[in-house]
Each structure stands twice: as structure tokens, then as C-alpha cells.
C-alpha positions in Angstrom: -92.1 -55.8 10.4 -91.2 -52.2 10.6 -87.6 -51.8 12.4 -87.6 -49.3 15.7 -84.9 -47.1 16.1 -84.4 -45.1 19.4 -84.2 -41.4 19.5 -81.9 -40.4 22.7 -81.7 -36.5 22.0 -84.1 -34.6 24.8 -88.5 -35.5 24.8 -89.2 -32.5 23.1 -86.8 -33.1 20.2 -87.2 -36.4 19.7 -90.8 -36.2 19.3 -90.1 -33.6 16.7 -87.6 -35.7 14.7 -90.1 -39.3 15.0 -92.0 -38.0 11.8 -88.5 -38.0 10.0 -87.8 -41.5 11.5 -91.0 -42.8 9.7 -90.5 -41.3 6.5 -87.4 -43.5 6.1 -89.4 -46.4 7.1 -88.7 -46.5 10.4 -90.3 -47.1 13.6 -89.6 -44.4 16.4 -89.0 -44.9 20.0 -88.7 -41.9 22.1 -86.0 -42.9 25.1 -84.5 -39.6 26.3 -81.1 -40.1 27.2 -80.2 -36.0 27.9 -81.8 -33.2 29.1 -80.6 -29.5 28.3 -81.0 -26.7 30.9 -80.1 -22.9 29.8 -77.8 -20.8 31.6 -79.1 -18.0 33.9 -80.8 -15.0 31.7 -77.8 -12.6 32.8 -75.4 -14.9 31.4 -77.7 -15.1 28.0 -77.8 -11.9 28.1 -74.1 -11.2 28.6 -74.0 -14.0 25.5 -76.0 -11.8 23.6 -74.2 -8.2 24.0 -70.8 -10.0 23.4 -72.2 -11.5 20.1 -73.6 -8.1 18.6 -70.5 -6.9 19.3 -68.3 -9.4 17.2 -67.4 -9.6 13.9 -67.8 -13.8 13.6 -70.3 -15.8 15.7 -69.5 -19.2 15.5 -72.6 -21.5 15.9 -72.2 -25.2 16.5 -75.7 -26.0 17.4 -79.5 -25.1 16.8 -79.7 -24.9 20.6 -77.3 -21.9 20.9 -80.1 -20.1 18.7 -82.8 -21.3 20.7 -81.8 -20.4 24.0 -80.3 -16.9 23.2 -82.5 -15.6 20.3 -86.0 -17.5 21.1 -87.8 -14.7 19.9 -85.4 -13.8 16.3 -83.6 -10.3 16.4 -80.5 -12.0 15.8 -77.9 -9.4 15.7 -75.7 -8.1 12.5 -72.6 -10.7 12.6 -71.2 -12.9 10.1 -71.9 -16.5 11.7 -70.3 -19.7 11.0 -72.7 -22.8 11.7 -72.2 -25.8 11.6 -74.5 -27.9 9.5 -77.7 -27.4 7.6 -79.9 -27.8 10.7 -77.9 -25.2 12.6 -77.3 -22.8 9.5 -81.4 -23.0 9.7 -81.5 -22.0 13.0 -80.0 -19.0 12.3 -81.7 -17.9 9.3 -84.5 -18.4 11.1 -83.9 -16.4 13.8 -82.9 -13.5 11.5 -79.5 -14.3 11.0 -77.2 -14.4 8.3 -74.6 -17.5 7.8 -71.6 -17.1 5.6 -69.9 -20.2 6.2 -71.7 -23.9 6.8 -69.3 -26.5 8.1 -71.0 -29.9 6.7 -68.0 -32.0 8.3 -68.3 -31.0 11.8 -66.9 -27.8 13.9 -63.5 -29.0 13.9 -63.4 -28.8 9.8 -65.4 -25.2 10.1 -62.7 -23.9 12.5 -60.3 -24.8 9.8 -62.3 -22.8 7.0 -62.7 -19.9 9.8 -59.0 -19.3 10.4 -58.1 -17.6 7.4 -60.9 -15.1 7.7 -60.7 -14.2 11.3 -57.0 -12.5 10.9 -57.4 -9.3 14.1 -61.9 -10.2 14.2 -63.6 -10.9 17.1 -65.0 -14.2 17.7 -68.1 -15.4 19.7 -68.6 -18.8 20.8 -71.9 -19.2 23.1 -71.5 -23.0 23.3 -72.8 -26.1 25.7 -70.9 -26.9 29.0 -68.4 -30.3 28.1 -67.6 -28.1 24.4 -64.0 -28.6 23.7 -62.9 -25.1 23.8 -59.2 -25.9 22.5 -60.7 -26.2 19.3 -61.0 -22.6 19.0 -57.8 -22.2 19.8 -56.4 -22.0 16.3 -58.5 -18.9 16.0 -56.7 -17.2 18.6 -53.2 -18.3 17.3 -54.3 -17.0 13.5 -55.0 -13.4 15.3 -58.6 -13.7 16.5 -60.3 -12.5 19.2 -62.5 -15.1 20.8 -64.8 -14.6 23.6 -67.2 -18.2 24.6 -69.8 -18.2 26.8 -71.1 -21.3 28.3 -75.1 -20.7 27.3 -76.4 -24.4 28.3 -75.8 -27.5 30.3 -76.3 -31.0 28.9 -76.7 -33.5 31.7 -77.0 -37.2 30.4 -79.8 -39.9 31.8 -80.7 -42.7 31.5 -83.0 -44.1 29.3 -86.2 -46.7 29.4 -85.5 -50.6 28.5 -88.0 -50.8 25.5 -86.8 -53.0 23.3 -85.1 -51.6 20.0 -83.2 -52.7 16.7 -81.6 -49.3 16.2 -80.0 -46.7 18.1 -79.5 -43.2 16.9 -77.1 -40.8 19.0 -76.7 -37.0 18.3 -74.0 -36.5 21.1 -71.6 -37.7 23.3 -73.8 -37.3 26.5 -76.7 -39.6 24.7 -74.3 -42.0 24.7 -73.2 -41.8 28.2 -77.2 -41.4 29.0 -77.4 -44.8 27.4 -75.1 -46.7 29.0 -76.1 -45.9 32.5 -78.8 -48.0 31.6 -78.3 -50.4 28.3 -75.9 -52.2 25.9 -75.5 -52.8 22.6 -76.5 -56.5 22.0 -78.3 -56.8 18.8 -78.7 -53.1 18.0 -77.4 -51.3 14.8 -75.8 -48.0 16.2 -75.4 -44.7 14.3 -74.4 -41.8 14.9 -74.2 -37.9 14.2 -70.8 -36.6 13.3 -67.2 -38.0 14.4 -67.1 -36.6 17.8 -70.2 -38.7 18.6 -68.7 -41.6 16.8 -65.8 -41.4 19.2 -67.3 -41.0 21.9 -68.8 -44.6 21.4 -65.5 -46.1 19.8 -63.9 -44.9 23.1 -66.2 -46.8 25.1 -65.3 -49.9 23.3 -68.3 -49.9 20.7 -68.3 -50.7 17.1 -70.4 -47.9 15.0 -72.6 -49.1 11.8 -73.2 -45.7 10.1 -72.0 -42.1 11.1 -73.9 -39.4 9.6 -71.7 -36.8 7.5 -73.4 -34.2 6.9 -73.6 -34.8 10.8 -77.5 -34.1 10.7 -80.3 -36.6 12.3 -82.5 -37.5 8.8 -79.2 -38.4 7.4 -78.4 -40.4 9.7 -82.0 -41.8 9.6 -81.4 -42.7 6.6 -78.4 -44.4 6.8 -79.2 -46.4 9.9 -82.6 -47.8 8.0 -79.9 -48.9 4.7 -78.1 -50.5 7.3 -80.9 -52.4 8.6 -82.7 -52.8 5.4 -79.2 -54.8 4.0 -78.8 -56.3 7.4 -82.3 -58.2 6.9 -81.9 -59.3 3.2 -78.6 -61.0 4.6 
């Protein structure tokens, strides 16, 4: 029997990821546990001027793309993303990235500091970011502007029954457990800040995914369940 694994990022995206779920031999189950809503257009576009006026972007999700260049003409700036699926984002819009942060934003703000001495530093980031992790680029003589571009508010999901759980952010996690538990279900999840935010409600993780990207993580959470069978 196939092994299901819940998706918990919004519909949309989860429907786009259940063909990536099924090439590592898994069984999808769409259960929203977020949904993302975009700022107002003039804050976009107050986003958008700061960022063609930077010399760094920093870029910590394909969202951030999405919502402020939907259409490409991304501007002229050197962009840190973070991870592969971001760093496509942006080269999709139009972008150029210089650096990709493979560990999380917290390792790529590490790797920024010594190349943001007196630049200019945009942010556009989700409402709940930790913005003292930019803080470092300030202290090493940046100039950072954020801009808060979209809201993630969490939900809860449907009770279909599931043997894995995959998370891609702390508010999935707090969308699933206004609703469900953990009883009998492998959980993974993207990145250490996710992984935290389930250790910090008292959960045990079976796989994080580093590169923090969601067909790693497929991967790893079907190896778990694959070696959790033959047990």
C-alpha cells in the first residue's frame, strides 16, 4: 500500500507539489493548513521602488517573487535567495542571484554580512518574519529597508487520515494543530525554523529537509517510511 503524506502549504501549492509527492512513491493528500494574502498594491509597489533602488535584495521565499514581480521585470540588484526553489523564482522573473543560502536565511545573512559593508539592503518579507535576523546587516554597515509584502494566516486542516506529514512553515504547523495530532504520523519538515517550531510545541521531528526545499524533504519523509515498514 502506497503511504499518504499530507501537504499543509496553501491549495494552490500543494496541488502543484502532489506530482513530486508521487514520484517518491508517495501518496498525496492535499489538507491546506495556511492561506497567504498579499499586501495592498501601494505597499507592493512601495516594495518594488525600494528594491530597484538597493544594492542587495535579500529573498527568502518564492512568494516574495510572486507577489511583487508576477509579471518578470525584476529590477537590476544583486539578490541573495534562499534555496534553490527561491533562487528559481528569481531567475525566472528576470533576476539575477549571486548568493543561494542552502541552510536557511539565518546561514545566508551570515554569508551577506561581509559583502553588504555601506549597501543598501531590501527585505520584502511575510508578516511573523523574524526581522532581528537582519540585524547583523545593519551592525556590519548596511542599509536595510523590509517591507512586509504578505500575510500568512494559519487554518486548520481536514481529518483525512495520513501516515506522513510534510510542513514548509511554522504557521502549517500551528494550522495543524488547531485541528490534529501526531499519533502514528512520521513528521518532516522544511528547514530548522520549521523544525522548531514543532520541537517547541513538544513534537518529536523524523526528517528535516536541508537543503530546506519540499522534494527533499519528500524524499526523506518516504526513506523514513520506507525503513519504518521493513522494521
Amino acid at each position: 500500500m502506497i503511504p499518504s503524506v499530507a501537504l499543509t502549504t496553501t491549495a494552490n501549492r500543494a496541488v502543484e507539489l502532489a506530482p513530486v509527492a508521487r514520484a517518491h512513491g508517495l501518496r498525496p493528500v492535499v489538507l491546506p493548513c495556511i492561506e497567504v494574502v498579499p499586501a495592498r498594491e501601494s505597499v507592493l509597489e512601495e516594495a518594488r521602488r525600494s528594491a530597484a533602488a538597493s544594492d542587495w535584495l535579500l529573498v527568502t521565499s518564492a512568494r516574495t517573487v510572486e507577489y511583487l514581480w508576477p509579471h518578470g521585470r525584476f529590477p537590476e540588484v544583486e539578490v541573495a535567495a534562499v534555496g534553490a526553489v527561491t533562487a528559481a523564482a528569481v531567475t525566472g522573473a528576470g533576476g539575477t542571484v549571486r548568493l543561494v543560502g542552502n541552510s536557511g536565511s539565518i546561514d545566508l545573512i551570515s554569508d551577506l554580512v561581509a559583502l553588504v559593508e555601506e549597501a543598501t539592503v531590501c527585505f520584502p518579507h511575510g508578516r511573523g518574519a523574524d526581522i532581528s535576523k537582519v540585524q547583523s546587516l545593519a551592525e556590519a554597515g548596511g542599509k536595510v529597508s523590509t517591507w512586509e509584502v504578505y500575510t500568512t494566516e494559519s487554518m486548520p486542516p481536514a481529518l483525512d487520515p495520513v501516515d506522513a506529514v510534510a510542513f514548509g512553515s511554522p504557521s502549517a504547523v500551528e494550522g495543524w494543530c488547531q485541528s490534529r495530532g501526531f499519533a502514528g504520523v512520521s513528521v518532516g519538515a522544511i528547514g530548522k525554523t520549521t523544525a522548531a517550531a514543532l520541537s517547541g510545541r513538544g513534537h518529536s521531528v523524523d526528517v528535516v529537509a536541508d537543503p530546506p526545499e519540499y522534494g527533499e524533504l519528500l524524499e526523506r519523509l518516504s526513506s523514513s517510511l520506507s525503513n519504518r515498514t521493513k522494521a
